[in-house]
TIKOL-722576 format. One line per field, with one value per residue (C-alpha): residue number from 1; residue in one letter; x, y, z. Coordinates in Angstrom, 2 decimals. Example, Ala and Ser with C-alpha at 12.3 -4.5 7.8 and 13.67 -1.06 7.14 Angstrom:
kedren <- c(1:2)
tinu <- c(a:s)
u <- c(12.30:13.67)
v <- c(-4.50:-1.06)
w <- c(7.80:7.14)
//
This chain:
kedren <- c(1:2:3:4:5:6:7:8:9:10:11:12:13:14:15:16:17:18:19:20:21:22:23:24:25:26:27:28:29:30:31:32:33:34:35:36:37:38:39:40:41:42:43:44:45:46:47:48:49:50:51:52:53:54:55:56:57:58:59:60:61:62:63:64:65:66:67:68:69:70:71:72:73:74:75:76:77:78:79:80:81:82:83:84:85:86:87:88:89:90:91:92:93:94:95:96:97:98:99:100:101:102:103:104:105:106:107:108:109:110:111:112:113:114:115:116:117:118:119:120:121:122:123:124:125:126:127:128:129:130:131:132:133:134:135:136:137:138:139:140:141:142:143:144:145:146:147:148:149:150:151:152:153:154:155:156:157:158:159:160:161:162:163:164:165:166:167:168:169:170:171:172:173:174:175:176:177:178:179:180:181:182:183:184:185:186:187:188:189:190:191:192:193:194:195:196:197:198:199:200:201:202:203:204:205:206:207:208:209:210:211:212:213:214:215:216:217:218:219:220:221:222:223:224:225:226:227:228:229:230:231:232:233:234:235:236:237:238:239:240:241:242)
tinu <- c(x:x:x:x:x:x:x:x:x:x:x:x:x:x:x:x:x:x:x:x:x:x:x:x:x:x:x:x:x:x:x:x:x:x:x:x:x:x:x:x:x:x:x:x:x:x:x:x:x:x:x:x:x:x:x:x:x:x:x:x:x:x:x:x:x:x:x:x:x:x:x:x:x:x:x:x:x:x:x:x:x:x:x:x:x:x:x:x:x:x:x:x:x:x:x:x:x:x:x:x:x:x:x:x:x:x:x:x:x:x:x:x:x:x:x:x:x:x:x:x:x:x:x:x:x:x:x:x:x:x:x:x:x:x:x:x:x:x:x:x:x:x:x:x:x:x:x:x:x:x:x:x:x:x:x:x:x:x:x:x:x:x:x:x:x:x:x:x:x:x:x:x:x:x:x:x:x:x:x:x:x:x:x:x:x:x:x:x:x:x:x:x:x:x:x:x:x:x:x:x:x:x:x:x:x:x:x:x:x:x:x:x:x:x:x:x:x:x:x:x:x:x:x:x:x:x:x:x:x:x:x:x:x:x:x:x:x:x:x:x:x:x)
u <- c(125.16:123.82:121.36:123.52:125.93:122.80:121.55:125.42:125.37:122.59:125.22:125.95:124.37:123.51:122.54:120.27:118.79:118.41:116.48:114.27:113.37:112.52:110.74:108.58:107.38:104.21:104.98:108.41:111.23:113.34:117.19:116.45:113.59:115.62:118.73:117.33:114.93:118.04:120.29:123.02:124.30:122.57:125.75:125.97:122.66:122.73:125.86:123.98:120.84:121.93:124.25:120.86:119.95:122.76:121.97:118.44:117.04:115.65:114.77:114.84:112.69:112.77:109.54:108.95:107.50:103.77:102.68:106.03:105.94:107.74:111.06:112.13:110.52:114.12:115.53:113.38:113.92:115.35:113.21:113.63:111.38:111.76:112.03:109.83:112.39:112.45:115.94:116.42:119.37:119.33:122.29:121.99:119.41:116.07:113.06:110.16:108.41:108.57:106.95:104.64:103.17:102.80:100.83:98.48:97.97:96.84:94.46:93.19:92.52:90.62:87.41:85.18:86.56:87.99:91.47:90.50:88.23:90.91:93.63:90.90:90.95:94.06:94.65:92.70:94.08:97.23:96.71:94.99:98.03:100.43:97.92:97.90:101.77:101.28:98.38:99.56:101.27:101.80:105.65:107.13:109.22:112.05:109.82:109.64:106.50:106.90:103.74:101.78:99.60:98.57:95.53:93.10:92.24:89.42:85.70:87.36:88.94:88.55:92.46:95.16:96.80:97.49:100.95:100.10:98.16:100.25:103.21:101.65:101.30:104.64:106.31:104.79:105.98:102.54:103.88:100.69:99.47:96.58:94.49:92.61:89.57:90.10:91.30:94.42:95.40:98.91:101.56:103.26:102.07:104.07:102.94:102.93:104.61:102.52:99.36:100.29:99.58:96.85:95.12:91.42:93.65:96.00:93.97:91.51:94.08:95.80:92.19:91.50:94.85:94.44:90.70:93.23:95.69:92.68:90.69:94.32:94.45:91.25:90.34:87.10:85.21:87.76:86.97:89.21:87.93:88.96:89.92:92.84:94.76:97.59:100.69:99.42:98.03:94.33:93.35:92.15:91.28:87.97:85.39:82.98:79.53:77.04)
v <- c(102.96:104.40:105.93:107.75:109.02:110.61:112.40:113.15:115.44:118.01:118.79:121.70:124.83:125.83:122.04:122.38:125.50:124.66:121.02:123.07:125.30:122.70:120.61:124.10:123.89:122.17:122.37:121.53:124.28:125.71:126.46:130.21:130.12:127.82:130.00:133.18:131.72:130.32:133.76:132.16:132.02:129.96:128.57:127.54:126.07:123.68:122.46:121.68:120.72:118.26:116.40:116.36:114.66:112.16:111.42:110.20:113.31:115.09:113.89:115.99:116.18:118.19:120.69:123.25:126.58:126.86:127.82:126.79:124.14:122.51:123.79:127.24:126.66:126.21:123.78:122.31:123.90:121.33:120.97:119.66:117.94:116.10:112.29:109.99:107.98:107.44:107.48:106.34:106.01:104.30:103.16:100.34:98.93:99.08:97.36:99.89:99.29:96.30:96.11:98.58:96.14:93.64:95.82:97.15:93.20:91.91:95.15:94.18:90.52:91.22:90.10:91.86:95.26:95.94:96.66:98.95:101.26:100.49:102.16:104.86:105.90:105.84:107.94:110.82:110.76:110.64:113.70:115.56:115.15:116.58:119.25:120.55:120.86:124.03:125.59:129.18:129.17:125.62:124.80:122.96:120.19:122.66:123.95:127.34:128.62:130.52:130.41:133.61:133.58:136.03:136.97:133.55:132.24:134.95:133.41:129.48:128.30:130.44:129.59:131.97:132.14:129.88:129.32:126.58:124.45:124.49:124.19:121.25:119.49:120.56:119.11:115.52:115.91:116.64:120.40:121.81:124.10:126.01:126.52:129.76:127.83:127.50:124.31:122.88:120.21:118.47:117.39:114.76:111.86:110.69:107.23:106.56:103.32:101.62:103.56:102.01:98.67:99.24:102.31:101.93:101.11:104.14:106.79:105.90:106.38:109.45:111.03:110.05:111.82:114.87:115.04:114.72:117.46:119.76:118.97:119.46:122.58:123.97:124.79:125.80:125.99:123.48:120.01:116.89:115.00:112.05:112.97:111.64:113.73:112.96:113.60:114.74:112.70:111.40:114.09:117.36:119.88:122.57:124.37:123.14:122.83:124.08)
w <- c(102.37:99.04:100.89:103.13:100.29:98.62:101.73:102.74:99.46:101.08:103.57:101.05:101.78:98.33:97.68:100.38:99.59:95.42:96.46:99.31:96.28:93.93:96.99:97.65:94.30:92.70:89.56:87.90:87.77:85.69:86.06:85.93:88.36:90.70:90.57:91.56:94.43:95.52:94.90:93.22:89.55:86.82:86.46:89.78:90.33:87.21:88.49:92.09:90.68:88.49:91.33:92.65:90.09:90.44:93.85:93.30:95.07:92.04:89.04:85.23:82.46:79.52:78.40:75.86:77.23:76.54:73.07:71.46:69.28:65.82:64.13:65.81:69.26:70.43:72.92:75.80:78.92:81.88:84.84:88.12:90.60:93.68:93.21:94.60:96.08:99.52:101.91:105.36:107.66:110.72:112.76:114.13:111.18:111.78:110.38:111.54:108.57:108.20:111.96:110.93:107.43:110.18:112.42:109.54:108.22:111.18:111.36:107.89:108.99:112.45:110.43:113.76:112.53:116.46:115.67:113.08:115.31:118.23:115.54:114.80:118.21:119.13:116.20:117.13:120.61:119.73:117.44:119.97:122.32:118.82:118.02:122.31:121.61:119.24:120.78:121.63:125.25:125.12:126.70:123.77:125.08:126.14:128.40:126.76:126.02:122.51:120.39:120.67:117.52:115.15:113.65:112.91:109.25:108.90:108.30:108.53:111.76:115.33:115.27:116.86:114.27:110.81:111.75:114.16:112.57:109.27:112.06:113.65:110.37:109.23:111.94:110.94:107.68:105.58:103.79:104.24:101.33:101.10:97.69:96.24:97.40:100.57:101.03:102.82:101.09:102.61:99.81:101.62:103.01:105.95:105.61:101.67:101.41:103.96:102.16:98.88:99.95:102.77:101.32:103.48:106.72:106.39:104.87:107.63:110.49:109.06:108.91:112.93:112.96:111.37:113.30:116.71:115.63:114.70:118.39:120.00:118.28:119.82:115.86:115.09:111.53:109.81:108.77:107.43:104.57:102.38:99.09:97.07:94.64:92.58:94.49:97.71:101.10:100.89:103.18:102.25:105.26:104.14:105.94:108.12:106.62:109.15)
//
């Protein structure tokens, strides 16, 4: 239950808050930074942060500010980012992945290609079906219709507003962010074990997926793309060339 005990520590509302900070952030942060994002003492916050630590949620490393170097630069600063180690709880145990690594092999070993365009397809309709969720209007499973939109991404997508599509994708667990150019690009893949080992397969399917949420969406102008970058899923979402 190691898993649990780590996860049992966010339970602590200024845990919480310091490791949604830190998870917010592309680059790593600083005590200081962390602390007041968080509004608590610096104090306080190393003392969270580094239990954190402890708990395999976060992990530390040590850095000199830029441009100070050699005898009387001072003490590295400690930084914080989120770990790459993944937790799961399920009671009962499960084996979903382990399902899943099955599914994907014998995908990789249909030598006609069929399963794979079968998986492509059922990607993008699946995504289509997550994407009509957040369309403005739409009765969320509640039954309450609460998404009015707000002004579109100007000159990219004829969306009603920017909130739903970085809602949609959000809600899958990709922490959409988008770049001075432009560009969405999605920091978490949902599916990064599995893409570790069956990279073509999964990229492949999560782009039929992201191609569903957008259609779902109704968005206009916006395009999903292959292309890997350290530390964020393999697909990138730009404009549309005409």
């Amino acid at each position: 239950m190691t898993d649990l005990a780590s996860l049992s520590s966010l339970d602590d509302p200024v845990r919480r808050r310091l490791y949604q900070v830190v998870c917010e952030r592309a680059e790593p942060v600083g005590r200081d930074e962390a602390a007041a994002a968080a509004g608590v003492g610096r104090a306080l916050a190393i003392y969270h942060l580094d239990k954190l630590v402890e708990a395999g949620l976060l992990t530390a490393s040590y850095q000199r500010p830029p441009g100070r170097s050699g005898p009387g630069a001072g003490r590295p600063a400690k930084l914080y980012m989120r770990s790459d180690r993944e937790f799961a709880v399920t009671v009962p145990p499960r084996e979903y992945e382990l399902a899943a690594r099955l599914l994907v092999e014998a995908v990789e070993a249909d030598p006609g290609g069929n399963s794979r365009a079968a998986l492509l397809e059922a990607a993008r309709r699946l995504g289509a079906e997550l994407g009509g969720r957040f369309r403005p209007g739409h009765a969320d499973r509640t039954g309450v219709a609460d998404r009015t939109g707000v002004a579109g991404r100007a000159g990219v997508a004829e969306l009603d507003g920017d909130a739903d599509l970085d809602e949609a994708l959000a809600e899958h667990g990709y922490e959409p962010r988008s770049g001075e150019d432009g560009v969405i690009r999605l920091r978490n893949c949902p599916f990064h074990q599995l893409a570790e080992h069956h990279r073509d397969v999964i990229c492949g399917m999560n782009l039929g997926l992201i191609e569903g949420i957008l259609a779902g969406l109704g968005a206009k102008g916006l395009r999903p793309v292959l292309d890997p970058q350290p530390g964020h899923c393999c697909v990138a979402i730009g404009a549309d060339q005409p």
